[in-house]
C-alpha positions in Angstrom: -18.1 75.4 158.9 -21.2 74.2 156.2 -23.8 76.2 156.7 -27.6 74.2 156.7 -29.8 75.4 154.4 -33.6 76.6 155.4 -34.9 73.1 153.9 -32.1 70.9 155.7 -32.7 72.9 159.2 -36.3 72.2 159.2 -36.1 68.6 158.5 -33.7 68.5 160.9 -35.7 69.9 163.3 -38.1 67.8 163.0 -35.8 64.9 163.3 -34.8 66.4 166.4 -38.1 66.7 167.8 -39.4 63.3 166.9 -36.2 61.9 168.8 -37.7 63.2 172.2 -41.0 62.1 171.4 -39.4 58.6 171.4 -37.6 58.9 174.6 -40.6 60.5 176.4 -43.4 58.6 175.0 -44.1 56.4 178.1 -44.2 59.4 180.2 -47.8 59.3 182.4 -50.9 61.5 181.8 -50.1 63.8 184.1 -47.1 65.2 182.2 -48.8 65.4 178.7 -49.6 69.0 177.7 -52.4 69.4 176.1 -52.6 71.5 172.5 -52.0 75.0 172.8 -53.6 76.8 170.1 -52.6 80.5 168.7 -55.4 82.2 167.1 -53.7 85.0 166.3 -51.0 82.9 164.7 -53.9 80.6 163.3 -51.6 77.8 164.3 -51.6 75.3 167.0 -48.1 73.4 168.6 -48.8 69.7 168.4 -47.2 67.1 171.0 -44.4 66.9 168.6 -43.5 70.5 168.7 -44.3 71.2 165.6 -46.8 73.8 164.5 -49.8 73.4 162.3 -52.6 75.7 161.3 -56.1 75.5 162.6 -58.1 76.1 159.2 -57.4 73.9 156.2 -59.0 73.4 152.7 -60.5 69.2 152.9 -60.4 67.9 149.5 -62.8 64.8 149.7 -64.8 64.0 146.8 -62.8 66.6 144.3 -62.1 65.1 141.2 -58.3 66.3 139.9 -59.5 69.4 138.2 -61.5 70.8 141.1 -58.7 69.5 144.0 -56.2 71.5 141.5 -57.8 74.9 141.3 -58.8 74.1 144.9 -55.2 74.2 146.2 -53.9 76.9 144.5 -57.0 79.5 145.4 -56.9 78.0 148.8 -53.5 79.0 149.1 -53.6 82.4 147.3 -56.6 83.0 149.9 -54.5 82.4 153.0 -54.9 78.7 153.3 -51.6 77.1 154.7 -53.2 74.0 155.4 -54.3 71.4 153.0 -55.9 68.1 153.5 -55.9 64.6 151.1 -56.0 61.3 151.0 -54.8 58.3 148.6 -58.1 56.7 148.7 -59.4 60.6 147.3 -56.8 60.0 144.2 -56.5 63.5 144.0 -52.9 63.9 145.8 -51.3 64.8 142.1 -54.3 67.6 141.6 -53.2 68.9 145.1 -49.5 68.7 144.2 -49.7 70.9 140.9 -51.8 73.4 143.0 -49.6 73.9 145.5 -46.6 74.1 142.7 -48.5 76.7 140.9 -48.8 78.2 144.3 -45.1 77.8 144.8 -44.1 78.8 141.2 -46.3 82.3 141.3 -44.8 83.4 144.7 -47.7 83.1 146.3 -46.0 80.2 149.4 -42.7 78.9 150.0 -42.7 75.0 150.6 -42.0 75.1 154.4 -44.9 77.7 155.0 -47.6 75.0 153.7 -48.6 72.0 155.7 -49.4 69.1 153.7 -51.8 66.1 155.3 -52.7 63.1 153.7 -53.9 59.8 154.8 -52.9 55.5 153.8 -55.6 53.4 152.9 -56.2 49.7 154.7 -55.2 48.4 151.5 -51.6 50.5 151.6 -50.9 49.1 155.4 -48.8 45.8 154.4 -46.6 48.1 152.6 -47.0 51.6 154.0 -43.3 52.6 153.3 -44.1 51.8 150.0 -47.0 54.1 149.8 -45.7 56.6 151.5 -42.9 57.1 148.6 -45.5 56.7 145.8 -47.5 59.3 147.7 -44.5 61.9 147.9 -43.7 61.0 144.3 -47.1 61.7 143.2 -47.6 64.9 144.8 -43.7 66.1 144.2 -42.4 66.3 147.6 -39.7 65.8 149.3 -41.2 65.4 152.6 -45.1 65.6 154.2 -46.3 67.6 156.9 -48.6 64.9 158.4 -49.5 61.5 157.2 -52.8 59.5 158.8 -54.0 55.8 158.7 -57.3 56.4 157.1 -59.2 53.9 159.3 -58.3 51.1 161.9 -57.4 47.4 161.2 -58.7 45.6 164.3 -58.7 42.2 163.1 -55.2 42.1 161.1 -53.3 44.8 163.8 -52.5 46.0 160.2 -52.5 49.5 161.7 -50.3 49.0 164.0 -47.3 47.5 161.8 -48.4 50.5 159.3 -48.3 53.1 162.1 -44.8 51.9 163.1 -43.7 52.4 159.4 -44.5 55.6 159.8 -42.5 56.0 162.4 -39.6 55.0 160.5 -40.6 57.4 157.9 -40.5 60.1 160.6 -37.1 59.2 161.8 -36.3 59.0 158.3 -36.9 62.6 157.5 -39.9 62.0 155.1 -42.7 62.9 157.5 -42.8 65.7 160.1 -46.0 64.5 162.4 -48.3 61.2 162.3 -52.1 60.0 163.7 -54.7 58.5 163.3 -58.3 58.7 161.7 -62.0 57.5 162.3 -61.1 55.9 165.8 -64.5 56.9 168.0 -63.7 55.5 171.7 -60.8 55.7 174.2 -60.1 51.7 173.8 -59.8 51.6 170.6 -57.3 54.6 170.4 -55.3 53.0 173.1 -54.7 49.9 171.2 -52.9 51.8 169.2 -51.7 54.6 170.6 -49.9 52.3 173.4 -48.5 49.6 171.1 -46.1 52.2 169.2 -43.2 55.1 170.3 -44.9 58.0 168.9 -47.7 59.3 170.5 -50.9 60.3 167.9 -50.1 64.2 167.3 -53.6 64.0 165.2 -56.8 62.4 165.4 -58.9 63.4 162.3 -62.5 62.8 162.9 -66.3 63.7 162.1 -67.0 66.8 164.3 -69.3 69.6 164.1 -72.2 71.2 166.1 -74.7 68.4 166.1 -71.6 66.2 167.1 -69.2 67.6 169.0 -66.6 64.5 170.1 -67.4 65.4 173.5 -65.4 61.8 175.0 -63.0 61.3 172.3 -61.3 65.1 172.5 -60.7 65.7 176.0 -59.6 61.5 176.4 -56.6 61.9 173.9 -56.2 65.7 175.0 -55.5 64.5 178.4 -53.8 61.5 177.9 -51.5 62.2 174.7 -51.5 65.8 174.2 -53.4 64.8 170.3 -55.0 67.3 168.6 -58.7 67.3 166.7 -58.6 67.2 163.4 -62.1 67.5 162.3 -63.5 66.1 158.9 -67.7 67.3 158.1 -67.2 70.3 159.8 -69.7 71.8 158.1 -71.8 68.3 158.3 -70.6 67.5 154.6 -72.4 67.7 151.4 -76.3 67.1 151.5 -76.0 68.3 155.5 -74.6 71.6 155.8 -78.0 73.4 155.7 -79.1 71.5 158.1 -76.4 73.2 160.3 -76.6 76.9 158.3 -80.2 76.7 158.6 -80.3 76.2 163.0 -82.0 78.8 164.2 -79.3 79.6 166.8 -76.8 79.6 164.3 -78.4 81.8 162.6 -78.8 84.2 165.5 -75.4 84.0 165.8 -74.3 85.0 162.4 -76.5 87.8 162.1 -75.0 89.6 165.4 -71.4 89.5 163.6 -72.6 90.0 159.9 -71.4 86.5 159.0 -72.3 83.4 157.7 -73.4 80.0 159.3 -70.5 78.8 158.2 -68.2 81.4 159.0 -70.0 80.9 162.5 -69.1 77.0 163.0 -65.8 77.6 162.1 -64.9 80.2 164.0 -66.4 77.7 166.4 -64.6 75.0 165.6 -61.0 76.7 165.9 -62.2 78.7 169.4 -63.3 75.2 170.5 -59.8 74.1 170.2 -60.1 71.8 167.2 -58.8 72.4 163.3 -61.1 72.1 160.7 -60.7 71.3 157.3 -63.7 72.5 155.3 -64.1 71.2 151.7 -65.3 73.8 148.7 -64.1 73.9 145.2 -66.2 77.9 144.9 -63.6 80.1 145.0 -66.2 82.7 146.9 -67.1 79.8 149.5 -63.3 79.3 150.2 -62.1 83.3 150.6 -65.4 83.1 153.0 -64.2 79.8 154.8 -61.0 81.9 155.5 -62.2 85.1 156.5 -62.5 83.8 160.6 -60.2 86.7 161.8 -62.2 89.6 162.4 -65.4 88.3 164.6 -64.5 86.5 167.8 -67.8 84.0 169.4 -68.7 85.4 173.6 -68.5 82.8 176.1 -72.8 82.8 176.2 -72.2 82.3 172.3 -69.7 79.5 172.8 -72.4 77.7 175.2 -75.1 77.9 172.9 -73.1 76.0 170.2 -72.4 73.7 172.7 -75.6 72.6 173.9 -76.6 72.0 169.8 -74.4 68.7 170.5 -76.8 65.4 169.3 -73.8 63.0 169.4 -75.5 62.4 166.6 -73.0 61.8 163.4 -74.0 62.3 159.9 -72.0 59.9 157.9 -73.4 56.8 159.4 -71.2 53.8 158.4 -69.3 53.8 161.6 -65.5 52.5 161.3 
């Protein structure tokens, strides 16, 4: 009998799970189960079985240089989770970090989960895409792969969401979602015209906007995870969040930062977060979320800082 090797088994796997997903994806609300995160495994089991961590490095706005040396110090800090895009063309930069990473023993392959996301302009040929992205970063497979934005008029999401699909069954792609979708109708216009449920929406989430209708909706009704994008309210609005007085309050009780304070948020909240920093000092301290835990009167006060306001304001 041929024994599979570790990469074959956990492609297979995957394969595997996605095969139930499409046999069980009209099942009703009522049977979805709704993520079950592991804080002390820092990961959380999406509705495809498969687990992914809860704290990840977000590359947006690094140039190839930065997203390179982000990657690998990410990685070497405990990072397992790292976030890109095509539209950031930085997904080679995050390849040769994680193969330095890789090359230095610092990760194996299967221990690091790999996002990235197609552009509008990649959906008439996402299968296409897809490939150049794998070739570009050096993989043989991703971990997750988003559509960066909807395509209402065209229903271009929707033919590029099913290629993904195809790409799962495929064996190139372990989980799929979705990105920037901000009410329950529009995620259902998806969500109920394909076989795979969303296992990720990525959105803009932090204190002063918390996603309070969108998270519990696909929670409830798909078992999709958060994925949140500005966690920190992005650059030119994170002091605005370190700076709250109740944040503040917060991080002096545990000896931490602000930041160190909305994430730990964040992950207790049930959501991952994906940070971006190219300061090796700001990403060790983005990591360190282990050894301080928010109270439930802590938990509320971060909860009632919720403006529904967002700060990127071009809305999808």
């Amino acid at each position: 009998m041929k024994f599979l090797g570790s990469k074959a088994l956990f492609l297979l796997t995957t394969l595997v799970l996605s095969s139930f997903l499409f046999s069980t994806a009209t099942a009703s609300a009522a049977d979805v189960k709704k993520p079950a995160f592991d804080l002390k495994a820092r990961t959380v089991k999406l509705n495809n079985g498969v687990d992914m961590p809860i704290i990840g490095l977000g590359t947006f706005t690094l140039p190839d240089r930065e997203a390179e040396f982000a990657t690998y110090t990410a990685l070497k800090a405990g990072f397992r989770l790292i976030d890109t895009a095509r539209a950031y063309r930085n997904e080679a930069a995050v390849g040769r970090g994680l193969k330095r990473a890789i090359d230095e023993g610092i990760v194996k392959r299967e221990d690091v989960f790999i996002t990235t996301k197609l552009w509008p302009g990649d959906y008439a040929n996402a299968e296409r895409a897809l490939d150049e992205s794998l070739k570009s970063m050096g993989l043989d497979y991703l971990d997750l792969i988003l559509l960066h934005q909807p395509d209402r008029r065209n229903g271009g999401d929707v033919v590029a969401y099913k290629a993904m699909e195809k790409a799962v069954k495929d064996g190139k792609v372990r989980a799929i979602g979705l990105s920037n979708i901000y009410t329950p109708k529009d995620f259902d216009r998806v969500a109920k015209a394909v076989s795979i449920p969303p296992a990720i929406l990525q959105n803009e989430t932090h204190p002063f906007y918390q996603s309070k209708e969108m998270k519990p909706y696909i929670e409830e009704n798909y078992g999709t995870t958060l994925m949140c994008w500005y966690p920190l309210g992005g650059r030119g609005n994170t002091q605005k969040l370190f700076e709250n007085e109740t944040i503040k309050k917060i991080a002096k009780a545990h000896d931490v930062s602000s930041a160190q304070v909305i994430l730990r948020w964040h992950i207790q909240s049930g959501q991952i977060a994906i940070p971006g920093a190219s300061n090796e000092d700001y990403i060790k301290e983005d990591y360190d979320l282990w050894d301080f835990e928010l109270s439930d009167a802590e938990m509320a006060e971060m909860k009632a800082l919720d403006k529904d306001e967002p700060f990127f304001r071009f809305r999808f």
